[in-house]
C-alpha positions as CSV (number, residue, x, y, z in Angstrom):
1,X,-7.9,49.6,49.4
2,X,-6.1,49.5,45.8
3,X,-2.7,48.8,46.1
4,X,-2.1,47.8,49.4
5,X,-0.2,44.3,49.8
6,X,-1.0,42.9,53.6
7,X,2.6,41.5,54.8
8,X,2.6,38.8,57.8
9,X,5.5,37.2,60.0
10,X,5.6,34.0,60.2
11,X,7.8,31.5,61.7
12,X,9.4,28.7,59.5
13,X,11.4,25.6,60.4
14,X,14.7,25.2,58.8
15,X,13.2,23.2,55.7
16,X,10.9,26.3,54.9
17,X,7.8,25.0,56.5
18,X,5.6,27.1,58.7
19,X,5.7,26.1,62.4
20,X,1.2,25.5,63.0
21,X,-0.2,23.8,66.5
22,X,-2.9,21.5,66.3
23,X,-5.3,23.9,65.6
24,X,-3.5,25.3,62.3
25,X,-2.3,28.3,64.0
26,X,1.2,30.0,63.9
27,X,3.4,28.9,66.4
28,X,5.8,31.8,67.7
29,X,9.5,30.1,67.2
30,X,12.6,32.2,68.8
31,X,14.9,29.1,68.5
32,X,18.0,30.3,66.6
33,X,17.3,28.0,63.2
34,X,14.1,29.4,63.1
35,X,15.6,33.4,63.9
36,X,18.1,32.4,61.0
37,X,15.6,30.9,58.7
38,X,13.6,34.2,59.0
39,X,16.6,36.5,58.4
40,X,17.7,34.5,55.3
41,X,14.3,34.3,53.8
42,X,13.3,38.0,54.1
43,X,13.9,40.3,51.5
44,X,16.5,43.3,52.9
45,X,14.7,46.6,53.1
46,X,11.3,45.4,52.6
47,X,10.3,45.0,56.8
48,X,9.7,48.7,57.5
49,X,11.0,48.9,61.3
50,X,14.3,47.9,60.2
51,X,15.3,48.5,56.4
52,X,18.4,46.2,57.4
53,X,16.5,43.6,58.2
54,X,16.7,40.3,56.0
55,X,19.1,38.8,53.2
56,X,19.6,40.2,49.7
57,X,20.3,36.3,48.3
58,X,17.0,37.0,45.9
59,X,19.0,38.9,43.9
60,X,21.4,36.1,42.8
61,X,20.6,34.9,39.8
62,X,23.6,32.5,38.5
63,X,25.5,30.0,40.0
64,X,28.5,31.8,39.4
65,X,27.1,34.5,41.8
66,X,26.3,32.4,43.8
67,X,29.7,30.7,44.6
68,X,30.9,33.8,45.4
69,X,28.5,36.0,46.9
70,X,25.8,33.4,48.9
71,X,28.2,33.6,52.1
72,X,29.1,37.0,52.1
73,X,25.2,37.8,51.8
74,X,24.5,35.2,54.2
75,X,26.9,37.0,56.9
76,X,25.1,40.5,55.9
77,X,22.0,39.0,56.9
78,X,22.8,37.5,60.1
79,X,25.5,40.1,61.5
80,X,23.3,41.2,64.6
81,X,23.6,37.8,65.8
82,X,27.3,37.6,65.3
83,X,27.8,40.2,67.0
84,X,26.0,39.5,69.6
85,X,27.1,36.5,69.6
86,X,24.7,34.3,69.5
87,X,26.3,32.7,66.6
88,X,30.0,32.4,66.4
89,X,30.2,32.0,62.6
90,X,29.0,30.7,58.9
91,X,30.2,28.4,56.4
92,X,29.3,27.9,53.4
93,X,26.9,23.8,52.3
94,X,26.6,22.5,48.8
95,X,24.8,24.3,46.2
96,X,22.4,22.7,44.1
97,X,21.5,23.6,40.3
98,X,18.3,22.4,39.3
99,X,16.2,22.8,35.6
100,X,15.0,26.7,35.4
101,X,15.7,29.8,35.5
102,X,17.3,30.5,39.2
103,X,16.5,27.4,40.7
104,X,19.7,26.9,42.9
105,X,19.3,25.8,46.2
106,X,22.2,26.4,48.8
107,X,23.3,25.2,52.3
108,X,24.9,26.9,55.2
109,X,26.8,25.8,58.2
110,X,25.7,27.3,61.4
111,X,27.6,27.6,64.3
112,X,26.1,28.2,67.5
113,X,29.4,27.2,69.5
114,X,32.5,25.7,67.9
115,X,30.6,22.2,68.6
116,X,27.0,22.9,67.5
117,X,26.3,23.4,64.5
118,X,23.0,24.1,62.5
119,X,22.6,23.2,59.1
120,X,19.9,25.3,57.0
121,X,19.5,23.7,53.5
122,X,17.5,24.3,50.8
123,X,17.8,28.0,50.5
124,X,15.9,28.7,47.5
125,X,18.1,31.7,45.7
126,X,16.8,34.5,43.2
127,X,13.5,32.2,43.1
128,X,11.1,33.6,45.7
129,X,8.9,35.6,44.7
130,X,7.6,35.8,40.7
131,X,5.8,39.4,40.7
């Protein structure tokens, strides 16, 4: 079929790997770093169910934009779960420059209660996807 572009789920740890059993299938994760991961990851507008699904952080392309909009995008992303509260709220990591065109990587703070905190790093910005 020309120009259709098969789009899967999967489920990814916090580092970005995908979660396989022993057999090199796709585990089903609905821990909350892995619910987060997913939201962050996906590109807003693109899951058809729910054009509000997802992060627009692919769209940063300088570190400057990304000091000041990676949080704000960040809470975007994951507002269903604040309000439902199954995160209480988001701070911003580090941020990490490396050689290339958008090749930042950034960190966010998690909390889950005021104690618990999840730390998702690595967040490749602007660099996902080349086509």
């Amino acid at each position: 079929m020309a120009g259709y572009e098969s789009k899967t789920s999967v489920y990814i740890t916090p580092r970005g790997d995908c979660l396989v059993d022993s057999e090199g299938h796709l585990v089903e994760d609905a821990t909350i770093a892995s619910r987060v991961t997913v939201r962050l990851r996906a590109r807003r507008g693109e899951y058809y169910l729910d054009k509000n699904f997802g992060s627009r952080l692919h769209t940063i392309r300088t570190l400057q934009d990304a000091e000041r909009e990676f949080l704000p995008m960040c809470e975007e992303a994951l507002q269903p779960m604040l309000d439902a509260g199954e995160i209480v709220r988001l701070e911003l990591g580090a941020f990490e420059a490396k050689q290339g065109p958008g090749a930042f990587l950034a960190e966010l703070l998690i909390y889950v209660t005021e104690e618990e905190v999840l730390r998702i790093a690595g967040l490749p910005l602007g660099t996902w996807r080349t086509t």
